[in-house]
C-alpha positions as CSV (number, residue, x, y, z in Angstrom):
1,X,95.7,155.2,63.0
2,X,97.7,157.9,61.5
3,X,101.8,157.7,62.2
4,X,103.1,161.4,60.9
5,X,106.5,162.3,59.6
6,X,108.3,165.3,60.2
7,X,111.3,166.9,59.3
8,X,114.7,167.6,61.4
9,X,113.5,171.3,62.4
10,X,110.9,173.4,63.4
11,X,109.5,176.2,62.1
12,X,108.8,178.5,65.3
13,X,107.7,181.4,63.4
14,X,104.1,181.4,64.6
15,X,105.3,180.6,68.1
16,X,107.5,183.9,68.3
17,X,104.0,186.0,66.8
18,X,101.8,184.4,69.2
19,X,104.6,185.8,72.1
20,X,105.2,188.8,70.7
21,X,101.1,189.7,70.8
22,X,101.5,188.8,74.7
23,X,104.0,191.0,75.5
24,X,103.7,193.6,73.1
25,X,100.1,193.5,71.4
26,X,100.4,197.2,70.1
27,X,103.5,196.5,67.9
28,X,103.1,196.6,64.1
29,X,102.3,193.9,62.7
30,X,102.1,193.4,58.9
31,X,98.5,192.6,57.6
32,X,98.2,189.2,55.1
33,X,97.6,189.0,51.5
34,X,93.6,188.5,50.9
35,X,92.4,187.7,47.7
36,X,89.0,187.0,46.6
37,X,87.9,185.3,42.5
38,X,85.3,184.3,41.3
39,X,84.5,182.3,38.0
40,X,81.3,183.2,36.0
41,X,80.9,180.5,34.3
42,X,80.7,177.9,37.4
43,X,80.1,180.4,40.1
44,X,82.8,179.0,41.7
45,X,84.8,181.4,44.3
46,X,88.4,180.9,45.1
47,X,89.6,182.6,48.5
48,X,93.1,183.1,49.1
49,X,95.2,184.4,51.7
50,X,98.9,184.4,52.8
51,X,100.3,185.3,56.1
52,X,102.6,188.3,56.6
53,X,106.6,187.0,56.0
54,X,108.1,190.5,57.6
55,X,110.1,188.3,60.3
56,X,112.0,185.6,58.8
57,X,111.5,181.8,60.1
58,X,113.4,180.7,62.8
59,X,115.8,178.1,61.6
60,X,116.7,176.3,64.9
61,X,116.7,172.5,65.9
62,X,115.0,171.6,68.9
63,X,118.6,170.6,70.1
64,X,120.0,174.0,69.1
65,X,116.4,175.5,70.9
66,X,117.1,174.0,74.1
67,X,121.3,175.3,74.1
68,X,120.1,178.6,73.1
69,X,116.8,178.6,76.4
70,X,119.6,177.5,78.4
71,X,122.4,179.9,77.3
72,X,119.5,182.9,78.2
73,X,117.4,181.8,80.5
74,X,119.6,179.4,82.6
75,X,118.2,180.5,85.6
76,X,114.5,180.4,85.1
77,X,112.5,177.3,85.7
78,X,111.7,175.7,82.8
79,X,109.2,172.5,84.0
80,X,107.5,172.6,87.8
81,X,105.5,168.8,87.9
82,X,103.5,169.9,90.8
83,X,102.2,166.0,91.5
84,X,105.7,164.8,90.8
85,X,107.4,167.8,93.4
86,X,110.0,168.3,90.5
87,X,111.7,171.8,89.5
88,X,114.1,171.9,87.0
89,X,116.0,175.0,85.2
90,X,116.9,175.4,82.1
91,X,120.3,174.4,82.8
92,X,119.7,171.9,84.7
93,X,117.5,169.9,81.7
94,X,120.3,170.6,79.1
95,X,122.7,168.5,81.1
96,X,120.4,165.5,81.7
97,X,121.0,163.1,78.8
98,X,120.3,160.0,76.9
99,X,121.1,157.3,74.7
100,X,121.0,157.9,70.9
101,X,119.4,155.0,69.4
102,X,116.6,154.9,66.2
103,X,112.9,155.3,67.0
104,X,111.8,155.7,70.7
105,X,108.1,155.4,71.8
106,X,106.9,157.4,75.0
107,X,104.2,156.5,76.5
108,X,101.8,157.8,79.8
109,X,100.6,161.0,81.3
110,X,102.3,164.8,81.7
111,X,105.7,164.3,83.6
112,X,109.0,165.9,84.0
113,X,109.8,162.3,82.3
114,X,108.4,163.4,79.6
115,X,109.1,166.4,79.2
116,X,112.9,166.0,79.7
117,X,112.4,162.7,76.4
118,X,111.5,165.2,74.1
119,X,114.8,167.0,74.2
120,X,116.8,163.8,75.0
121,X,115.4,162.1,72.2
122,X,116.2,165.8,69.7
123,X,119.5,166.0,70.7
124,X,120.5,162.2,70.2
125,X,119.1,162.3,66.5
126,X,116.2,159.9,67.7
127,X,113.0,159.9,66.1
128,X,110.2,160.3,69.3
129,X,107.0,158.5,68.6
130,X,104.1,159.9,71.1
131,X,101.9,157.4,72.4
132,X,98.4,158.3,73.2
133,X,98.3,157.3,76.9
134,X,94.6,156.0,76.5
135,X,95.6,153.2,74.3
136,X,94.9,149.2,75.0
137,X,97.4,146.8,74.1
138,X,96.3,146.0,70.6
139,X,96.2,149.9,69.9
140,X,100.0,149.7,71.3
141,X,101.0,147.2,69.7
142,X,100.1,148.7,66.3
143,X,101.7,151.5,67.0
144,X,104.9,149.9,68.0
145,X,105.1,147.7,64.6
146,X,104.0,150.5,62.1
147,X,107.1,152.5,63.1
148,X,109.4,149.8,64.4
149,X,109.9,151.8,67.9
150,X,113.5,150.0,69.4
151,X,112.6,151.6,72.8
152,X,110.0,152.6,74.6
153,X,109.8,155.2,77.9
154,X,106.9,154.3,79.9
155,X,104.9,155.3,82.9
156,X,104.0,152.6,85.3
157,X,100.5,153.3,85.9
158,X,97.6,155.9,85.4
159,X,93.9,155.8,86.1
160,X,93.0,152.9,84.8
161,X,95.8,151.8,82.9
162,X,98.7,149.6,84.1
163,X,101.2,150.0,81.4
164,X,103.4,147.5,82.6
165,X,100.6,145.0,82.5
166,X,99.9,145.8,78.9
167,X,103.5,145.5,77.7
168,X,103.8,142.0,79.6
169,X,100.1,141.5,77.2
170,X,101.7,141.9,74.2
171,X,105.4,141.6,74.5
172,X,105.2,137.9,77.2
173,X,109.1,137.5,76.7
174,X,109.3,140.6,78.5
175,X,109.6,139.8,82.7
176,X,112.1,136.9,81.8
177,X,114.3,138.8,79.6
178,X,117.2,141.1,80.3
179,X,117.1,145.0,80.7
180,X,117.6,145.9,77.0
181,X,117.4,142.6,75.4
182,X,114.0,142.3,74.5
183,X,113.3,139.5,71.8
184,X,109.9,139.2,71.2
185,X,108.2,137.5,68.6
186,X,105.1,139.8,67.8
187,X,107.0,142.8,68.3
188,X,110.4,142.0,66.8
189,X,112.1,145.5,66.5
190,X,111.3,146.6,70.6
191,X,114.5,145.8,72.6
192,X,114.4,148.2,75.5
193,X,111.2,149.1,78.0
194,X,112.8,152.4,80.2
195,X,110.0,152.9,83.2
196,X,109.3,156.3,84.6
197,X,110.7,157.0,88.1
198,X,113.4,155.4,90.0
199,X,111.8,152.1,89.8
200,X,112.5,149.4,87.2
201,X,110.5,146.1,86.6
202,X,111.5,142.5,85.3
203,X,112.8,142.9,81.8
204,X,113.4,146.9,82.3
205,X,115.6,149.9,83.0
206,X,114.6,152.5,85.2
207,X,114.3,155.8,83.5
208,X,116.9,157.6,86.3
209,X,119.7,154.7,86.2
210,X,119.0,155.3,82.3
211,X,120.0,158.8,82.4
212,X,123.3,158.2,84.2
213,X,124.0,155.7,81.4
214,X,123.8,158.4,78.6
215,X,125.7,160.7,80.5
216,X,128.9,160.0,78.3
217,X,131.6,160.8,75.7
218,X,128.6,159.6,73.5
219,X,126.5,162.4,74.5
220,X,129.1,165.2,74.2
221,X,129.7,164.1,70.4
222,X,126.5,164.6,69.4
223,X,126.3,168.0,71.1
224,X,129.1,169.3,69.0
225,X,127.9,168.0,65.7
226,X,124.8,170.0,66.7
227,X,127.1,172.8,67.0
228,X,128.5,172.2,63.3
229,X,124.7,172.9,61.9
230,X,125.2,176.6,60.5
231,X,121.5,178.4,60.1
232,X,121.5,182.2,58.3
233,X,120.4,184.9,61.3
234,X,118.2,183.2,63.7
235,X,115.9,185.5,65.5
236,X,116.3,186.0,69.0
237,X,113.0,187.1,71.3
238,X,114.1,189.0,74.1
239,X,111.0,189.4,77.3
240,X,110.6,191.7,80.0
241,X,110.0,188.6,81.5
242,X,109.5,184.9,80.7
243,X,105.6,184.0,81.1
244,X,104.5,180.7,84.1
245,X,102.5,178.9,82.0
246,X,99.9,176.2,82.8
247,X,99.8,173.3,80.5
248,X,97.0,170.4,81.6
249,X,96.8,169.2,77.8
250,X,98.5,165.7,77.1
251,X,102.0,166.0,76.1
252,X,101.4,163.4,73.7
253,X,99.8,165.3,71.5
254,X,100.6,168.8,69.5
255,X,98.9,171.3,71.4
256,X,101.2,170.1,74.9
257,X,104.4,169.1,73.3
258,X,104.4,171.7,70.1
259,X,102.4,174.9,71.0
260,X,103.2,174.1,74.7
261,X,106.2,173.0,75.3
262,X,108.6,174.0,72.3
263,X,107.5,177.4,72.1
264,X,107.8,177.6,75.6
265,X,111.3,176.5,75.2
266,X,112.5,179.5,72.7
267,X,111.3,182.2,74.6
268,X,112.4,180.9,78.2
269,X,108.6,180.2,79.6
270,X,108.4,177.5,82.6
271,X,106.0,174.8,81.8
272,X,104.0,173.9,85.0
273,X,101.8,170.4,84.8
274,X,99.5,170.5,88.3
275,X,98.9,167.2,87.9
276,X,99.3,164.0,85.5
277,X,96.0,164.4,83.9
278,X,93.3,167.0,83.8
279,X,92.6,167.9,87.1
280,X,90.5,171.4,87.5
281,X,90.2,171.3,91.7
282,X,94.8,171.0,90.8
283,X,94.8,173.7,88.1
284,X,92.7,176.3,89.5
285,X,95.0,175.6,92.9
286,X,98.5,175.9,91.0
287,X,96.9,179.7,89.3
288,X,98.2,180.8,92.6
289,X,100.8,178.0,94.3
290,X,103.0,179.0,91.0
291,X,102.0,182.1,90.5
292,X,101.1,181.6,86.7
293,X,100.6,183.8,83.9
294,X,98.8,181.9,81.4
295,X,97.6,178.7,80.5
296,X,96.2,176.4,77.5
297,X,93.4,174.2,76.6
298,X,90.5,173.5,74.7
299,X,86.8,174.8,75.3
300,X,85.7,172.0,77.5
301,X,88.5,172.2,79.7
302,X,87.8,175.8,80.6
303,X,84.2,174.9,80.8
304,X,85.1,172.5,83.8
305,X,88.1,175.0,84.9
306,X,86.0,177.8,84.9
307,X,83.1,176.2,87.1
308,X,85.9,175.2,90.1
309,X,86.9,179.0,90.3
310,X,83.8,179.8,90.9
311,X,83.5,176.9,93.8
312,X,86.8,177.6,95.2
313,X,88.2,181.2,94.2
314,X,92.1,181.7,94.6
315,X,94.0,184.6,93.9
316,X,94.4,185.2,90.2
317,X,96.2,188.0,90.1
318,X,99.0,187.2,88.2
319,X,96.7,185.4,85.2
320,X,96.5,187.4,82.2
321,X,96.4,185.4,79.0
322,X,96.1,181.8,77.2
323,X,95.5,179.6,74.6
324,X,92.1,177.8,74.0
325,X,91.5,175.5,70.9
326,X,90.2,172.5,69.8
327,X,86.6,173.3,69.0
328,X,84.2,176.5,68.7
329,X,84.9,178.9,71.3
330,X,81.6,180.3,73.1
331,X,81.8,184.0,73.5
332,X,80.3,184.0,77.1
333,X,82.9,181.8,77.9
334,X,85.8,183.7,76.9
335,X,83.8,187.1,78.2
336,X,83.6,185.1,81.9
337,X,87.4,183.8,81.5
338,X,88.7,187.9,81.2
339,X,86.3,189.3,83.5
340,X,86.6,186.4,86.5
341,X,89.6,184.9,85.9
342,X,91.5,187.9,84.4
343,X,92.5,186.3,81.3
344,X,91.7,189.4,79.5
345,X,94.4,188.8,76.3
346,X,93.4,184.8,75.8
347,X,94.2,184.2,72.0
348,X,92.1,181.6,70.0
349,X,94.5,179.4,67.5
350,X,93.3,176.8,64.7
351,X,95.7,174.5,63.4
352,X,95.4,170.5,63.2
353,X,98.5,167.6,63.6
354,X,99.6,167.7,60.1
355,X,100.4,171.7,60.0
356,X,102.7,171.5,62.7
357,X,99.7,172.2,63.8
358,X,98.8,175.7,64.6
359,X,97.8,178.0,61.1
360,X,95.4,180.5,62.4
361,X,95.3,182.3,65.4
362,X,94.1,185.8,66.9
363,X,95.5,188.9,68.8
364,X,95.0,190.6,72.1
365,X,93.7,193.4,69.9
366,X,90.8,191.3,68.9
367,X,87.7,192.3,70.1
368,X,86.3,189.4,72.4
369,X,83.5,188.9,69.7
370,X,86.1,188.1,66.9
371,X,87.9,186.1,68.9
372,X,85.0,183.7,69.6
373,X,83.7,183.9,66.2
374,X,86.8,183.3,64.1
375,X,90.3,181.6,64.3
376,X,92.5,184.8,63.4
377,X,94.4,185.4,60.6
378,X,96.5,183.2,58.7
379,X,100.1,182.4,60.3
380,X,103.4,183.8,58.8
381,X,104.6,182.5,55.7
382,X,101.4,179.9,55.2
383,X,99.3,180.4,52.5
384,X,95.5,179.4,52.8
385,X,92.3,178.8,49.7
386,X,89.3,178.1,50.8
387,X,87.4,176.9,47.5
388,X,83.6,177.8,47.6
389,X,80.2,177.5,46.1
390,X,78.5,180.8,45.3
391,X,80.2,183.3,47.0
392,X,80.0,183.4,50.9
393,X,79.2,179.2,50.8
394,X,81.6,177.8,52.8
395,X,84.4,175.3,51.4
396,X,87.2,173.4,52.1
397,X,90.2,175.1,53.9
398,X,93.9,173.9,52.3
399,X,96.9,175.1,53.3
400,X,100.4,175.4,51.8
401,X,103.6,176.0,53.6
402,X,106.7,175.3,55.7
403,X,104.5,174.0,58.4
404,X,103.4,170.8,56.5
405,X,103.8,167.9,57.5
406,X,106.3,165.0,55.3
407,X,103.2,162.7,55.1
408,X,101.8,159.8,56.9
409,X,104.4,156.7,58.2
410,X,104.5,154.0,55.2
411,X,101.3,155.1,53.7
412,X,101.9,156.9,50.4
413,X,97.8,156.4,49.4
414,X,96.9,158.5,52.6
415,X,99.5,160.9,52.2
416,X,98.4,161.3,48.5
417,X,94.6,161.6,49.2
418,X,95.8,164.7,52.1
419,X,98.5,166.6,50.1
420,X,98.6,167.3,46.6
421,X,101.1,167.1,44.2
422,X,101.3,171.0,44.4
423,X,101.6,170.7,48.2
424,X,98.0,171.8,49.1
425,X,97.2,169.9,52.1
426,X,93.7,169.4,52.5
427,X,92.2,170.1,56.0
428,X,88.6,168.3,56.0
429,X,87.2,171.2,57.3
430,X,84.5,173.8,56.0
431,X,85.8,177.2,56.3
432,X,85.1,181.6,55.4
433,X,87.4,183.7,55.1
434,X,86.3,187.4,55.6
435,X,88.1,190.4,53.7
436,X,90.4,190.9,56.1
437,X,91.6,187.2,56.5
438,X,90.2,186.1,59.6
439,X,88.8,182.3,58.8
440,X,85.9,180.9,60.7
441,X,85.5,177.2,60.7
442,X,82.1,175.9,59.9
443,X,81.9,172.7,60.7
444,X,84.0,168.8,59.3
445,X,82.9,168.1,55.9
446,X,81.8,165.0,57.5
447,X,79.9,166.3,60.2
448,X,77.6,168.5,57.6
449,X,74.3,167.7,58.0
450,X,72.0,167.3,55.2
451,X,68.6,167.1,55.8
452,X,65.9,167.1,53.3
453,X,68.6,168.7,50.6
454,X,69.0,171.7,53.0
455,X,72.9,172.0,54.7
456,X,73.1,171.9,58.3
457,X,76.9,173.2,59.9
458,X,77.3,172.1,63.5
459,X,79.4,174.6,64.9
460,X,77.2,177.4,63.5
461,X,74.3,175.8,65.6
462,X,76.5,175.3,68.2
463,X,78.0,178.9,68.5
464,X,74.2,179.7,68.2
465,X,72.9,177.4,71.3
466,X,75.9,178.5,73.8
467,X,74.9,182.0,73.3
468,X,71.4,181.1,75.8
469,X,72.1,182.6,79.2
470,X,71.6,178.9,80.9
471,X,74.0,176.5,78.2
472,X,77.3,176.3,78.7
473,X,78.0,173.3,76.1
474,X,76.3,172.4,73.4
475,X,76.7,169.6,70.2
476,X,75.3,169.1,67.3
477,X,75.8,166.1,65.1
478,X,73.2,164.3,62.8
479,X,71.5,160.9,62.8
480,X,70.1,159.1,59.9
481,X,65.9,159.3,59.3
482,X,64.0,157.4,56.6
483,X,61.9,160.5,55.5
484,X,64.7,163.5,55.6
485,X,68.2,161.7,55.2
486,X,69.9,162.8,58.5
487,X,68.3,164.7,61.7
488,X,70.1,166.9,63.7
489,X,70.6,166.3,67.2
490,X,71.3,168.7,70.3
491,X,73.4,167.9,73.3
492,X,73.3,170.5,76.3
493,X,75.2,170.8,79.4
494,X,73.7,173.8,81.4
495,X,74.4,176.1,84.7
496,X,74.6,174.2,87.9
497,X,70.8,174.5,89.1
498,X,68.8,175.4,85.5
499,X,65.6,174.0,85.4
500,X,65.8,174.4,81.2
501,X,63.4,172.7,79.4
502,X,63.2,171.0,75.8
503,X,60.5,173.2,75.0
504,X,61.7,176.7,76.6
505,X,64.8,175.8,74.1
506,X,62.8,175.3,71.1
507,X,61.2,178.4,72.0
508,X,64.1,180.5,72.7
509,X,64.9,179.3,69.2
510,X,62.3,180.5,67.2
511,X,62.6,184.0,65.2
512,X,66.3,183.4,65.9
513,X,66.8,181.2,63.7
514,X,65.1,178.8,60.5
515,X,63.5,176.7,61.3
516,X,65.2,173.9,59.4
517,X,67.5,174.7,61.6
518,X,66.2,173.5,65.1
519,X,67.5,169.9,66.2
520,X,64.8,167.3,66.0
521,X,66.1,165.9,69.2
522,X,67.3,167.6,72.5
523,X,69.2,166.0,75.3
524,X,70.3,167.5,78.5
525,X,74.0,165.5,79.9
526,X,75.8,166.2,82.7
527,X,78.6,165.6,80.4
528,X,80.2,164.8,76.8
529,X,82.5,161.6,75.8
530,X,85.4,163.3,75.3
531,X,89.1,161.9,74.1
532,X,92.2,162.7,76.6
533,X,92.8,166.3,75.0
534,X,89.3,167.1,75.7
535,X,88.2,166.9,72.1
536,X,84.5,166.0,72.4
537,X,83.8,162.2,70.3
538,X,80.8,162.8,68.4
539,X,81.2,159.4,66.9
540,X,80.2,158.1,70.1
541,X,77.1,160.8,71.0
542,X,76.3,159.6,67.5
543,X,76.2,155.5,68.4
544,X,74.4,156.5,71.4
545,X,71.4,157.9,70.2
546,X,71.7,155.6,67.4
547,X,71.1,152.9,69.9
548,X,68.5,155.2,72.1
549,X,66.4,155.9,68.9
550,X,66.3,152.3,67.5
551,X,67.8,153.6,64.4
552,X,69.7,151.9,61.2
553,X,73.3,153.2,60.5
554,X,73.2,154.9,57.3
């Protein structure tokens, strides 16, 4: 498990880009630095490229983000939690407040709770720790201790998780204990458990009562040393109009609470959750309850969002654009998203954790075949090598620039193995880079196949199967075999009601590719195990057939 640090602010450049191209695709834009060497003596090839830096970084803190959304956009809704019934303005979020303190843990699914944490938390000078809502007690409990979290906001319950419960697991001295004095002996540092809602159990505060607490002399302090913070000429986007956006992905991780949230924030966007997890039959309803513009997720979720639609069609009017990332993204299914769903100006971004995390993306003026066959162009004021065999071989993407991350919580070895002395972080991931710096991602280096010395990259395969008529998902990952070293192995989901065989797919594969190339083993799931960003878990595809096949690990 991974705890990042990060510094005081953000760098928002990218996020006032990716806006601009929304409302304004046809404005200039300057073109990044490409350069391309090659050393004749190793046949080594060095690809570099550097975002434009025409529009200067945006030196805000999230505190100073949220005064200056509420200063312009005071009026316009800022977070709808349609499961929750909660609307709040800008406004009326900037004078909700909360008591500073040192690290604060959040943990549970997309809330106005949330939401409202994030900014509480920025403008007290806490440090927020985001808790994957999925994990178990031990997993929490890790978590808590790595970072020494003094307080934790919690949700009382989701699916299958009763949080409450899992506390009590791990922290026993909890329900006997007063609200705030929490003294337990496996997780010394946690003194306070605030629970979502109006509701407060044994040994807790209720996050409401809490909020009347911070509402203080405290609070006002801390607003006006915010205020003494001088940055040089931050840059001001002004809409035509602020954009509704849908946001189903986790807040707890950077997609929801970075490209979602926080960019939202600058540029006056309201941030609509239709329910506390991913919930298609609620998302494709809320398209037009909330008359939304836009929304974000990765390739399975519009997969599943795409297929309710289709079932229950709703007036879409209003959609135009997104985001979608997190894997390859099929060409049919961004061709199906503009032409039944309207969503003609969806942009593809790459970007991972530790860059903050978003240091690709694409444009509106993309053709729909770029944009499902590359990540974009480099962000503003990033540079990017990508450090190759042989020419057009594929090798590893690095990246170098204010969107770094510090390095990993009290490991220096793991920071050290990611980032270089020189500040090259190191991605894991096998990348091109075409002359006009658009990036493609081949695959993980450690989900590269290598059977029988030949190189196999998943997500070229993968790009290759989801462009048959009948496959709307497929995944390739590799197995270990006596004979070759690794086999490759192909997981389908196809159309509702295809009678696609094993064999029509090998078929359909020949002439079309080597044949080196076709997967040893097909399997046709109704779905994927997946994480709760929708990332699929190949790990676990992997131990499956493992198991199935009656193979050895390698």
């Amino acid at each position: 498990m991974k705890i990042l640090i990060r510094s005081g602010k953000f760098g928002a450049n990218y996020f006032a880009h990716t806006f601009r191209k929304l409302i304004n695709p046809n404005k200039h834009h300057a073109i990044p630095l490409y350069i391309s060497i090659q050393r004749k003596s190793t046949g080594k090839e060095w690809s570099y490229a550097m975002g434009p830096s025409d529009v200067p970084l945006l030196g805000l803190t999230i505190g100073k983000a949220l005064d200056q959304a509420a200063e312009s956009f005071g009026d316009t809704e800022a977070v709808v939690s349609v499961h929750q019934s909660i609307r709040r303005t800008f406004s009326e979020v900037k004078e909700e407040g909360f008591q500073r303190g040192d690290r604060i843990g959040i943990w549970g699914p997309n809330s106005y709770e949330w939401y409202l944490t994030v900014f509480a938390a920025a403008k007290a000078g806490l440090i927020l720790v985001n808790i994957n809502p999925a994990y178990r007690p031990g997993e929490l409990k890790y978590c808590l201790n790595k970072v020494s979290v003094k307080g934790i906001v919690c949700a009382s319950k989701f699916k299958s998780s009763d949080y409450y419960k899992m506390l009590n697991e791990i922290a026993p001295e909890l329900p006997s204990c007063l609200p705030g004095q929490l003294n337990s002996k496996d997780i010394p540092n946690l003194k306070t458990v605030i629970m979502m809602g109006s509701d407060s159990s044994s040994g807790t505060y209720s996050f409401e009562s809490t909020l009347e607490m911070a509402r203080s002399e405290d609070f006002n302090k801390l607003d006006k040393l915010q205020d003494q913070v001088q940055f040089d000429d931050p840059c001001n986007i002004q809409f035509t109009s602020p954009l509704r956006i849908c946001l189903p992905v986790p807040l707890y991780h950077c997609f929801g609470c970075v490209v979602g949230m926080l960019s939202g924030t600058l540029h006056g966007c309201t941030m609509v959750f239709p329910n506390d997890g991913f919930d298609p039959k609620a998302i494709v309803k809320s398209f037009e309850d909330e008359r939304l513009n836009s929304c974000y997720g990765t390739p399975t979720m519009f997969v599943d969002i795409l297929k309710e639609y289709r079932n229950n069609p709703v007036n879409v009017d209003t959609l135009s654009c997104g985001i979608m990332t997190g894997a390859p993204c099929p060409e049919e299914l961004i061709t199906a998203l503009a032409k039944e769903m309207n969503m003609k100006d969806i942009l593809i971004v790459y970007g991972m954790t530790e860059t903050s995390p978003v240091s690709f993306q694409s444009s509106p003026n993309d053709s729909l075949r770029i944009r499902s066959q590359t990540i974009g162009y480099p962000g503003d004021h990033v540079e990017k090598i990508m450090k190759s065999l042989k020419g057009a071989s594929p090798g590893e993407l690095l990246i170098r620039g204010y969107c770094n991350f510090l390095g990993y919580w009290g490991d220096e070895e793991k920071t050290r193995e990611t980032v270089g002395r020189d500040r090259w972080l190191r991605t894991g991931d096998l990348a091109t880079m075409n002359e006009d710096g658009y990036g493609s991602i081949i695959g993980r280096i450690k989900d590269m196949i290598i059977r029988g010395g030949e190189n196999l990259y998943p997500a070229e395969l993968e790009n290759f199967f989801m462009s048959h008529p009948d496959i709307i998902e497929a995944q390739v990952f590799g197995v270990p075999d006596e004979r070759m070293g690794e086999e490759a192995v192909l997981w389908v989901r196809t159309v509702p009601g295809s009678k696609l065989s094993e064999e029509e797919i090998r078929s359909w594969c020949k002439g079309k590719i080597a044949h080196f190339k076709i997967p040893r083993y097909i399997r046709q799931k109704s779905e994927f195990p997946v994480t709760v960003t929708g990332k699929v878990q190949k790990f676990k595809m992997r131990e499956i057939e493992i198991q199935n096949l009656g193979l050895k690990k390698s």
